[in-house]
C-alpha positions, 0 to 999 in steps of 0.5 A: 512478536507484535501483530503487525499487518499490511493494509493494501489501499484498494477503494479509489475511484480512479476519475482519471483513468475512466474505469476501474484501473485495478480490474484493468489487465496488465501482463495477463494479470488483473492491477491489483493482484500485483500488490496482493502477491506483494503483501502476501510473499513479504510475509511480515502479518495479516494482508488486509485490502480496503475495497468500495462497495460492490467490486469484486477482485475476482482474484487468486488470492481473495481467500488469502486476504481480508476485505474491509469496506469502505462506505466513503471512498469519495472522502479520499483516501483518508477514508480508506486509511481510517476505515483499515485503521478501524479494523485492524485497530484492536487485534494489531500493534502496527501496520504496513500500509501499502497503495495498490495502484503501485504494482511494482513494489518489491516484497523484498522491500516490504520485509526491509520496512518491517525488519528496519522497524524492529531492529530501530524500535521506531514508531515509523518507517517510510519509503524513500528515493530521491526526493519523493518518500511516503508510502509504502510505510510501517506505522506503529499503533500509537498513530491509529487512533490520529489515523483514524481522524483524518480527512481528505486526501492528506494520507499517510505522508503528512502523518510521517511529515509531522513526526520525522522524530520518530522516523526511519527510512528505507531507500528503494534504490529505483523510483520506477518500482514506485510508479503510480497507475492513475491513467491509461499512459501510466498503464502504457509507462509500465509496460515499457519499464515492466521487463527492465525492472523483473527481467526474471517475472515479477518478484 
């Protein structure tokens, strides 16, 4: 079986929300427990999170993940993409690379990229709903290496832009479990679809 891992994106500086919007708590947990429990649960590789110098989780599952520094992450997320890349880049022959401002990612349809990806032995598998696809996303070793050369704010959606050839996809059905934290309404938003969505507790 090939070393896969998932790389939880962690190092954004969150300008628009005024703080550190993954230490922020919701539903008496911190943000990003949220896509750590996540990564962990799918259980599909290694959890790797790219994180900014000096923050601390402080979480539950620290010793269940490994940290990677980004020394950059004013550069964009590119930055935080490159810096998990090069980590992982020798030891694993794909990764799933997941945001962790988006809380509500099921485990479930983090197994169903994984396992869409081995049964179609293609070199990328994305997330989709509606008209909106990206991330969560697998991504075969062949793309680190023009991984690792990016800049900017591009992310992982213009390398799956450029090679639809290669590509495959999962529908996750609801786009509300794709819903991006950036501000305090979006922390507000959530709190009002949180139950529709996990009416048992999250996952």
């Amino acid at each position: 079986m090939s070393a896969n891992c998932v790389l939880i994106l962690a190092a954004g500086l969150s300008k628009r929300f005024g703080d550190n919007k993954l230490l922020q708590y919701f539903k008496g947990r911190r943000l990003v427990e949220y896509s750590l429990e996540t990564a962990i649960v799918a259980d599909v590789g290694d959890v790797f999170v790219v994180t900014s110098r000096g923050v601390n989780f402080g979480s539950y599952y620290d010793h269940l993940v490994t940290k990677v520094l980004n020394p950059s992450p004013e550069e964009g997320i590119s930055s935080s993409i490159s810096a998990g890349i090069s980590r992982i880049n020798r030891s694993h022959d794909s990764c799933i690379i997941m945001l962790a401002d988006q809380p509500f990612v099921p485990a479930s349809h983090i197994r169903s990229l994984y396992q869409k990806a081995m049964r179609e032995k293609v070199g990328i598998v994305y997330t989709k709903c509606e008209k909106r696809f990206g991330n969560p996303a697998y991504f075969q070793s062949k793309y680190f290496q023009f991984m690792q050369s990016m800049t900017g704010d591009s992310g992982a959606k213009s390398v799956i832009s450029d090679n639809f050839h290669d590509s495959r996809y999962v529908d996750i059905g609801d786009c509300r479990y794709l819903l991006d934290i950036d501000d305090p309404e979006d922390l507000r938003n959530a709190e009002k679809i949180y139950d529709s969505l996990f009416p048992r507790g999250f996952l």
